[in-house]
N, C-alpha and C positions, 0 to 999 in steps of 0.2 A: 628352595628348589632351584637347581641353578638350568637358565632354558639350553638348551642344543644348540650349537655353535652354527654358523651358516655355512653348507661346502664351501669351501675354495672354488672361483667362477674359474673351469678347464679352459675357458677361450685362448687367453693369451700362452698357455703350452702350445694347444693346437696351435699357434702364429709360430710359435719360436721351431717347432716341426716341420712346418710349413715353409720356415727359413732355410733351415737347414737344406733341405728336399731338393728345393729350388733352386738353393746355390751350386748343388752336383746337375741336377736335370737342363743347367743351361749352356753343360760343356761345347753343345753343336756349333755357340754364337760367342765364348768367350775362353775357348780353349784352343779349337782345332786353326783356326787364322795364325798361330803364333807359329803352326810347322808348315804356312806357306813357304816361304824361300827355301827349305827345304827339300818342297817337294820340285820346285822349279827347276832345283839346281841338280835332284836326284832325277827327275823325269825330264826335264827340259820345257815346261812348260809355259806360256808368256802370261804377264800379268793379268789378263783376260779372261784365259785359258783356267788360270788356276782359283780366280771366285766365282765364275760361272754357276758350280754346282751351288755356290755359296747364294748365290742372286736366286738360283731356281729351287731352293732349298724354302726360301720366302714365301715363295709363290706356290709351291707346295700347301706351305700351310695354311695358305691365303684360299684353299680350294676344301684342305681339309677342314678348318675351323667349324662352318655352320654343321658342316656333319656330325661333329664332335659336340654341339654346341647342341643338337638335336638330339644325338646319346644320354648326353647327363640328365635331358628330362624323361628317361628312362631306364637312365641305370647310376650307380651310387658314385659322385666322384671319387671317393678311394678306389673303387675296383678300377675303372676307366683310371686313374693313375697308376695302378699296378701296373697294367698291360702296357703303359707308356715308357714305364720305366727298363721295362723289359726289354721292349725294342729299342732303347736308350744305349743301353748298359751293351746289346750286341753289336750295334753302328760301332761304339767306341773299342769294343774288342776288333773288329774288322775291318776299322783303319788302321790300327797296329800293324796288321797283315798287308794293306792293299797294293796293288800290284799294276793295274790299270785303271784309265780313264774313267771307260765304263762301272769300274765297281767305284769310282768314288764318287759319279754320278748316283748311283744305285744305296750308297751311305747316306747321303745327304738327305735324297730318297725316303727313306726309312726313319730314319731321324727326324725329320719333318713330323713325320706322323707321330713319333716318340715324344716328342717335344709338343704336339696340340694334344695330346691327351693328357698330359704329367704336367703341364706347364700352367699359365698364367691361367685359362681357362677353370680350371678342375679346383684351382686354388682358391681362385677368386670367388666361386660358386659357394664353396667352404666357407671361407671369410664374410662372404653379404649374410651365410647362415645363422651366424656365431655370434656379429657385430651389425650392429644399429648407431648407436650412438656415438661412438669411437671408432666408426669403422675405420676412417680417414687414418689416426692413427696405426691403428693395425695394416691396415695396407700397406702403409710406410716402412713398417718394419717388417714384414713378409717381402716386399721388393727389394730391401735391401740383404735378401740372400741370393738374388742375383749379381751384386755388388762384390760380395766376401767371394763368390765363385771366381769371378772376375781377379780378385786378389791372387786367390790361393792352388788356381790350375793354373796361369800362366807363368805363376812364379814358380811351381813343379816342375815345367815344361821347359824352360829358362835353367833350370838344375841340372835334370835329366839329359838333355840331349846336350848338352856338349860333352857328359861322360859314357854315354850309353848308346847315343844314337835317338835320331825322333820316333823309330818304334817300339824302342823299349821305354821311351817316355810317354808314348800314347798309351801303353801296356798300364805305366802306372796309375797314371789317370784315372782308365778305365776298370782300378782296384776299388781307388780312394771313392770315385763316383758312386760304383755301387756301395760302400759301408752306407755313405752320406747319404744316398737317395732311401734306399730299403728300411734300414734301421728305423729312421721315424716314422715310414707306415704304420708300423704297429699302435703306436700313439696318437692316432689321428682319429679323430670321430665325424663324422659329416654333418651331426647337426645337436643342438645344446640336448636337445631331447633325449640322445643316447643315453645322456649323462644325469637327465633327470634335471637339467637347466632351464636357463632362459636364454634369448640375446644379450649380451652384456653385464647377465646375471642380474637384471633387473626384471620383474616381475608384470610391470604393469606398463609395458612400453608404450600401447595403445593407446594410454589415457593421458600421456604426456601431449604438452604443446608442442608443436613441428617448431625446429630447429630457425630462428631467426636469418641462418645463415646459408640454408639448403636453398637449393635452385630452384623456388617455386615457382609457378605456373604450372607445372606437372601433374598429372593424376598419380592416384597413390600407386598405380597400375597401369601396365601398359601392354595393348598387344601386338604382337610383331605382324598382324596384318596392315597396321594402321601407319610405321615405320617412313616407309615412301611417301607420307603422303605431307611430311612436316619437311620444313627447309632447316628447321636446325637439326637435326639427323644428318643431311647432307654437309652441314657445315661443319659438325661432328667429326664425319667421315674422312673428311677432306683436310682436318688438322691434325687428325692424329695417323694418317697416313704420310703427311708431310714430318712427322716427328719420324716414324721410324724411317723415311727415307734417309732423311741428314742422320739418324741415330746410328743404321744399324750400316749405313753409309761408310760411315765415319769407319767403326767398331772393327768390317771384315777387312778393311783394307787398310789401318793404322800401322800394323808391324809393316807391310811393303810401302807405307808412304815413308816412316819412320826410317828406314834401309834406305830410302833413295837418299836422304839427309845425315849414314855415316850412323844411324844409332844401333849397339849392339843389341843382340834378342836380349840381355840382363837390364841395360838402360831402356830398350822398348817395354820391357816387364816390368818396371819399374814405374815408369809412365802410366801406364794401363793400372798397375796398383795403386798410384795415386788418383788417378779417375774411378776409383774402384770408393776409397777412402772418401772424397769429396761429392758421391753418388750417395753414399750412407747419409750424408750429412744432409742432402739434398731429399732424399727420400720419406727419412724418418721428420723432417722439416715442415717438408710441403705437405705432408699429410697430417701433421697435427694443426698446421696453420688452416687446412681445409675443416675444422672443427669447430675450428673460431671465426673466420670472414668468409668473404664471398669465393666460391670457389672460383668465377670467371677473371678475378683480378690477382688469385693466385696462381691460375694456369696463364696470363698475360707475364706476370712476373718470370716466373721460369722461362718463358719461350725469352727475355730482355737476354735471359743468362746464355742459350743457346746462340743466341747471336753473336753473343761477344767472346762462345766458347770456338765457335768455327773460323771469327776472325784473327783469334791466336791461332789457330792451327794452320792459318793459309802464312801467317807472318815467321812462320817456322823457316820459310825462305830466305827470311833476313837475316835472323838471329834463335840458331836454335833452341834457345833458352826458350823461347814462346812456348814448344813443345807442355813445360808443366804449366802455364798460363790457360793454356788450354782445357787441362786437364782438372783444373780447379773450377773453374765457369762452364765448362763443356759436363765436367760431372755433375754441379749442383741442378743447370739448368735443361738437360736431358734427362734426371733422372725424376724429378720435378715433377718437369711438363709429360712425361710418363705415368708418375702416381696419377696428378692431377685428369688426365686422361678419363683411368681406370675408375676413380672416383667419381666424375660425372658421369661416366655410365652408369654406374652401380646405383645412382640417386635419379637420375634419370628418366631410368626407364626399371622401373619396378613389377615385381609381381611374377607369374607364373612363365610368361614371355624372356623372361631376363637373360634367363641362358642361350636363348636362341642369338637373342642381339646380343648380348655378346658375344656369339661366335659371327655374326657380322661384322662387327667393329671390326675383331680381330683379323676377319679376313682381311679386309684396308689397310689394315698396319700392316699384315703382311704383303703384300700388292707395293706399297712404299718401299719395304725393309726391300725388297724385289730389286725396282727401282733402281732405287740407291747404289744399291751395291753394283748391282752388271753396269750401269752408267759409270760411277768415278772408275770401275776396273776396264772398261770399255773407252773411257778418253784417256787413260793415261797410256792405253797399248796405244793409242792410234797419236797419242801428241807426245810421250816421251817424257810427262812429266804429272803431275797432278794438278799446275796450276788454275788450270780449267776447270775441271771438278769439283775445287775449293770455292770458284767466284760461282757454278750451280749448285751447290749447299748453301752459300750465303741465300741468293737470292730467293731458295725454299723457302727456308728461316725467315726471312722480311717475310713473303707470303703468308704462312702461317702464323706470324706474331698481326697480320693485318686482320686475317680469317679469324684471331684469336678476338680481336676490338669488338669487328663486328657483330662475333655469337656476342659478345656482352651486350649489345646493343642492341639485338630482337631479342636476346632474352630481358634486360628494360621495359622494353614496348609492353611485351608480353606482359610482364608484372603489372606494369601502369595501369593496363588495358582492361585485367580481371580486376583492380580495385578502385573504376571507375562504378 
């Protein structure tokens, strides 16, 4: 009698949907920057002027997150992704149209809110559901469809408008996004149980020994009253807002740094594709490596990469071959020190509280992403060039590769301290 086969464990579909999704859902941050000079040169805008929305777009979500972060312990992230996508999908039809200031302030706007409900929040919630053991992994390759999005709208956008015009290339866009984003809802489950699963498809997760390699000193559980009252939290806060300031820094204002240096939107496209390309490598990387060692010495590592990705992109001055030097260290070690991020949250600080802080975290990273962006767009209207902007991203990046030692080092104490 021959026994019954074991399902097939649904998790990694759910990842590879979850890719997918992702990579259309993050047109706000790796698509619409490539029709700045466009719109500069159609509205008369100064470089300032034209990422502003872009800066306060951040800060948006920096206000929406805990709300959104408050929702999912109340309502299912697939539904809360639906409705994101929703408003996703009508920003990017609306830019096609847009006509003034106000409404692309009023896009950004909306989008904001599109993007914390459908984005990294909803997904990630999914994913801690699903994975236990491999989470690290899985993450890796869930973020690296922010990566492929990164590829495959700017290179549209790069085709498009020089035959069509930027609104009929936002048009397209805003086709492709929605197949991409909708289509995989349907194949998404929110947690193994729908499915009659486990985490990981393993059965007895409980009884297993804790990972030699996860951050302990942690309770299995955490609650977000108790948050403020720990200084590695702050110093949490404090690094991965410094990431997305240099990240998302860098990201909205690359095609106008790239223009002041003489590079076409197909050669800027191109660039951004290969940081697109070396962000995969970096992504699905740093999160298999966070499976196997310490994560505080993998997210040190990443943040080495960042450093040496912004100091090619400042030497673009000299020789603008730097520009893919950049784009090879600037991908592995932002996309990296991103997982890795997301990762120590999710080990963290566990349990019923998770999604809340995570929508905390998120807020900081958006507060950074904020930052970042209105300051290098804010010194180069006022100096004429980016050189400034490049030597305040450096010296972020030192900071947070210093903040980065440090958490290793109360997290140390910490260990020593409970196995005395």
């Amino acid at each position: 009698m021959t026994t019954p086969s074991k399902p097939k464990f649904y998790g990694w579909t759910i990842v590879t949907m979850l890719f997918v999704s992702y990579s259309a859902t993050t047109i706000s941050t790796n698509s619409l920057p490539f029709f700045f000079p466009e719109l500069m040169k159609e509205f008369g805008w100064a470089h300032a002027k034209v990422v502003q929305p872009a800066s306060f777009y951040f800060l948006y979500i920096a206000v929406f997150s805990p709300f959104v972060g408050f929702w999912l312990t109340r309502q299912s992230p697939k539904m809360v992704m639906a409705v994101g996508m929703a408003l996703s999908l009508c920003c990017t039809l609306s830019f096609a149209a847009m006509q003034t200031y106000l409404h692309f302030h009023l896009i950004y706007f909306v989008f904001s809110m599109g993007i914390t409900m459908c984005g990294l929040l909803s997904s990630m919630v999914i994913i801690s559901n699903w994975f236990q053991k491999k989470r690290g992994l899985a993450t890796g390759v869930f973020l690296v469809g922010s990566s492929a999005g990164n590829i495959i709208f700017p290179q549209v956008a790069a085709h498009l408008t020089p035959l069509y015009g930027w609104r009929m290339a936002a048009l397209g866009i805003a086709v492709l996004g929605a197949f991409m984003s909708f289509i995989p809802l349907f194949f998404i489950k929110n947690t193994p149980e729908e499915m009659g699963q486990t985490p990981d498809g393993i059965a007895a997760l409980a009884s297993e020994q804790p990972n030699k390699n996860q951050l302990v000193g942690q309770s299995e559980t955490f609650s977000a009253m108790t948050l403020f009252r720990t200084p590695v939290f702050y110093l949490l806060l404090v690094i991965t807002a410094a990431f997305w300031f240099c990240g998302f820094g860098v990201l909205q204002n690359l095609r106008l740094y790239l223009t002041d240096y003489g590079f076409t939107i197909k050669q800027a496209a191109n660039i951004a594709g290969l940081f697109s390309l070396c962000s995969i490598i970096g992504k699905i990387s740093f999160g298999y490596l966070s499976d196997k060692f310490n994560k505080m010495n993998i997210l040190i590592l990443a943040t080495v990469g960042l450093i040496c990705g912004v100091v090619s992109l400042k030497s673009v001055s000299i020789n603008t071959n730097f520009a893919y030097l950049y784009a090879l260290f600037y991908g592995i070690g932002y996309s990296g020190a991103f997982a890795m991020i997301q990762l120590t949250v999710a080990e963290m600080y566990r349990g019923q509280d998770f999604k809340k802080v995570l929508g905390i975290v998120n807020s900081f990273d958006s507060i950074g992403g904020f930052a970042g962006v209105a300051l290098m767009g804010y010194l180069r209207t006022q100096n004429g060039n980016y050189n400034s902007a490049m030597s305040v991203l450096l010296a972020v990046c030192v900071g947070a590769l210093v903040l980065a030692l440090v958490l290793r080092q109360v997290r140390l104490k910490t260990v020593q301290s409970q196995t005395i």
